[in-house]
Structure formats: structure tokens, C-alpha cells
N, C-alpha and C positions, 0 to 999 in steps of 0.2 A: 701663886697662880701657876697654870701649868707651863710648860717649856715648851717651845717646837724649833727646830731646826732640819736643814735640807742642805746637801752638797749634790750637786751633779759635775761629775766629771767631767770633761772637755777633750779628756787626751786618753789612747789606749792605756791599758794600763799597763802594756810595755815601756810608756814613754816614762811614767813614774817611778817603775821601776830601776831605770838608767842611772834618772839624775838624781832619787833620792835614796835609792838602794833601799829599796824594800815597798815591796805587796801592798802594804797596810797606809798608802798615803791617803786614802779618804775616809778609811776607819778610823784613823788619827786624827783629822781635822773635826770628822763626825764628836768624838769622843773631847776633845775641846769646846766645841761650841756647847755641847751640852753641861758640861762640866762650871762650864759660864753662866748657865743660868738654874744651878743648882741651889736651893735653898731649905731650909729648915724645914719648910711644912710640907713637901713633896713624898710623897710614902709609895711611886714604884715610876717604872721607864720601860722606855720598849724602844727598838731600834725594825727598820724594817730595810729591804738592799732589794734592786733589780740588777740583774747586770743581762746587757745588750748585748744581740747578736750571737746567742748560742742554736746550736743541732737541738732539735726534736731529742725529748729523752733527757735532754739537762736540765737538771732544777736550776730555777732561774731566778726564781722569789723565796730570800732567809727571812723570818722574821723573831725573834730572842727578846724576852721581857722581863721583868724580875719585879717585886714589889718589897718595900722595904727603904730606908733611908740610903742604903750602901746600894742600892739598883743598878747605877751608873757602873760602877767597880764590880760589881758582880757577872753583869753582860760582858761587860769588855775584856772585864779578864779571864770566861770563859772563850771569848772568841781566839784571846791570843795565846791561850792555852795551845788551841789547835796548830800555830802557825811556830810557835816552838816544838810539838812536838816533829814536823815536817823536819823542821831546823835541825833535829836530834838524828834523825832517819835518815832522811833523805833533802839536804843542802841545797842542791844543786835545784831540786825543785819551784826553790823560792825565787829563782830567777826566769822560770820557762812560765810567761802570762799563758802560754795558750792551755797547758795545765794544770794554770792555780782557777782558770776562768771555769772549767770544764770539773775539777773534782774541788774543790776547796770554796765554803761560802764566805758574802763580803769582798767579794774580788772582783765587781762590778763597776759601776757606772753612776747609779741614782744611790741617795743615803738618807733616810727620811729618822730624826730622834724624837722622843716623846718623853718630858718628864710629866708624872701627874700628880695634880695637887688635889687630892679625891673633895668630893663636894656632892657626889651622888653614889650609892651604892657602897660596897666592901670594901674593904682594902685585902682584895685578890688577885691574879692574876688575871681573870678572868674580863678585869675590869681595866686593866692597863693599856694603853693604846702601843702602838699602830694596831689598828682593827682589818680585818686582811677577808673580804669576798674575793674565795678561789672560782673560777671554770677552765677547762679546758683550751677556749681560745682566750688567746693570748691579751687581744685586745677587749675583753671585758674582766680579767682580773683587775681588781681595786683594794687599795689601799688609803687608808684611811686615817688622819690622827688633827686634836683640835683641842680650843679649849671653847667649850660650849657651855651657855647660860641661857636656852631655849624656857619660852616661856608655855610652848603649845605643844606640849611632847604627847598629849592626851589626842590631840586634833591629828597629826602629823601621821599619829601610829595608828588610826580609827583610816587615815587613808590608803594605808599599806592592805589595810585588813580590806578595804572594798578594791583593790586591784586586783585580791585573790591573791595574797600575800597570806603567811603566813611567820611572823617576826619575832624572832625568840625571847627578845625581853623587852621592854618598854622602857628604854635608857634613849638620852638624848644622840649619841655617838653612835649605835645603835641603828637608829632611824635616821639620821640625816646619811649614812652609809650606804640604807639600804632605799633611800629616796633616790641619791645616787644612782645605786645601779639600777636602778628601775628605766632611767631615762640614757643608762649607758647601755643598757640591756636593747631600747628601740632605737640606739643611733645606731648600733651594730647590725641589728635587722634590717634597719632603712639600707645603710650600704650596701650587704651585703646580696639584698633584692634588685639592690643596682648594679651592683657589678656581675650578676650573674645573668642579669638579664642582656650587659652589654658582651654578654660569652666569655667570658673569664672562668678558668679553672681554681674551685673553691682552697687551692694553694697560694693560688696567685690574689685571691681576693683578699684571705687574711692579713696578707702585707699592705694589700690597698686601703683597706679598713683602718689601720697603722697609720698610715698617711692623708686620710681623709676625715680623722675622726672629729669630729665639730665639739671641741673642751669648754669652749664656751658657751654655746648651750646647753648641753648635758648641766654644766651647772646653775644657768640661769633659769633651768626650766626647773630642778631640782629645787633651789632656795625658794623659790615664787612665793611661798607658803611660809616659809622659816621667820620667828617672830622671837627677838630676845638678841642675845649678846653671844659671839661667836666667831674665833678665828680658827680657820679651816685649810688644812694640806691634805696632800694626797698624793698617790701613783697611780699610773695606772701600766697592768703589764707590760705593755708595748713600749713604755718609758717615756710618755706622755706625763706630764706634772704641774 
């Protein structure tokens, strides 16, 4: 069956760096739990990272997948590729957080792993989770990853199709994603027609959206419809989980 796992930090990632010497304390923790529930029929992985509180102009959301038995080994040891070669260059880097947060990815906050045990579709890339709806505000990007055994994926995706949707494939992951944003898409409108109405400048609203965003119903209104077997993670930009 498939894997999921989730780390969220607690502590800058100055404080991790101190006591453990070294960057990579929730990439490492990430990369154990997954490794935990690694098994013979799992054929790809996907990892997905937020990290909190960056300047306008920082990518903020990594997401790295791979398909294949060795998934797990192939992600991670492209990640740590990067961090040796810092190590090779420039040393002293691996200890300044404010510039591993700002140019280097996985140097974050939230840590969402996916192993997949395919049951629907290829064994592609294409198909590997975490599933990742980009926008520009902050609090409507989502991320996405699950193990799903929907029984009305036909029903679910005929409702996408009458909201004036338009949904690229008719995969259960897919459409529970994009049901998702559907009802993330009107809690962000609801606020944001509130807070502008109460004179808020649309900078100051995007944080207030951050802090006011209702997770619980965005998802109860989302599943209302959902019929079958299905455990379900998520991000969502802002660092909401």
C-alpha cells in the first residue's frame, strides 16, 4: 500500500543547526520515516517542502519525485548531492540559516513523503504523488498526497466539469485535489471580500487570509461527495496542514 508521512518543524532552523550541526535535520528525519515504510510493491516517491516566512521573490515550495523501486535513494541523494556540494565550495554556508532558507531547497519548515504503490494508471512520474496546485497567493497553493480507493471518480469529475472546470485526467488524486481547491479557491474569496471591505490593504489581507483560513471546512465541504477508501495529507502554502 502506499506510504505517507509529515514532519513539521517547531524550531528555526538556526536552532537545529546548533544542536545537531547540520541543515538537513527534517530531511533526515523525513527520509527515515519513509524508508520505514518502504516495501517491495511500491514502484515511485515524491517528497514535497514549505518553508515559512520568506521575502516576496523566494521559492518557497520544492517538490522532487522519482519512480522506480530505489525512489526513496534516488530523491534524497539528489537533495544531498546539493548540500555537499555547498560543503565542497563554500563551508561556512552550511551554518548561516538565513542563507540556506533564501537560496538552497528543503531548508524549511513543513515535510510531506509519498511512497506509491500504483493501482491506477503508469508507473510515471507523472503519477507519483505529492500532487502540487501552484497560484500566486500564497494561501491558495496546495499540495496534495494520499492513498485513494474512490469508488465515484466518474461522479466526482462530471462535478468539476459543471463548475466550469476543466481537469486534466480522470485520476482519483487528481480530482480530490482539484475538489480541494475548488472550496480553497472560495474561502480565499470569502476573506478576502472581508477584509477589504473592512479597509485592509490587499498586503495586509494576504496574511490575514493565512490566519483566518477555515481548514476544516474547505475540507468537509470538499469530501461531502467522496465514496470509497482514502487517507488524505496535504499543505497548503501558507503552512496550514
Amino acid at each position: 500500500m502506499c506510504g505517507i508521512a509529515m514532519i513539521r518543524l517547531l524550531k528555526p532552523l538556526d536552532y537545529y543547526i546548533k544542536k545537531y550541526n547540520t541543515p538537513l535535520y527534517g530531511i533526515n528525519k523525513l527520509y527515515l520515516l519513509m524508508e520505514k515504510q518502504h516495501n517491495r510493491g511500491q514502484d515511485g516517491a515524491g517528497i514535497a517542502h514549505i518553508k515559512f516566512d520568506v521575502a516576496p521573490g523566494t521559492r518557497y515550495i520544492n517538490r522532487s519525485r522519482a519512480v522506480g523501486s530505489l525512489a526513496i535513494k534516488e530523491i534524497f541523494a539528489k537533495i544531498n548531492s546539493r548540500f555537499e556540494e555547498i560543503y565542497k565550495k563554500n563551508p561556512e554556508c552550511l551554518t548561516n540559516s538565513s542563507w540556506l532558507k533564501k537560496n538552497v531547497p528543503y531548508t524549511g519548515e513543513l515535510f510531506l513523503g509519498h511512497l506509491r504503490y500504483g493501482t491506477y494508471g503508469g508507473n510515471n512520474i507523472e503519477n507519483c504523488h505529492p500532487f502540487l496546485r501552484q497560484n500566486n497567493w500564497m494561501t491558495r497553493n496546495l499540495v496534495v498526497a494520499g492513498n485513494f480507493n474512490l469508488t465515484n471518480v466518474d461522479e466526482l469529475f462530471n462535478q468539476l466539469v459543471e463548475l466550469g472546470q476543466h481537469p486534466k485526467e480522470k485520476a482519483d488524486t487528481v480530482t480530490v485535489m482539484e475538489k480541494i481547491g475548488h472550496f480553497l479557491d472560495e474561502e480565499n474569496e470569502r476573506l478576502f471580500k472581508r477584509f477589504k471591505k473592512e479597509g485592509h490593504s490587499n498586503e495586509a489581507i494576504s496574511n490575514l487570509i493565512g490566519e483566518h483560513l477555515d481548514v476544516q471546512k474547505i475540507l468537509k465541504d470538499a469530501s461531502k461527495k467522496w465514496d470509497g477508501g482514502y487517507a488524505v495529507t496535504g499543505l497548503f502554502g501558507h503552512g496550514d496542514a
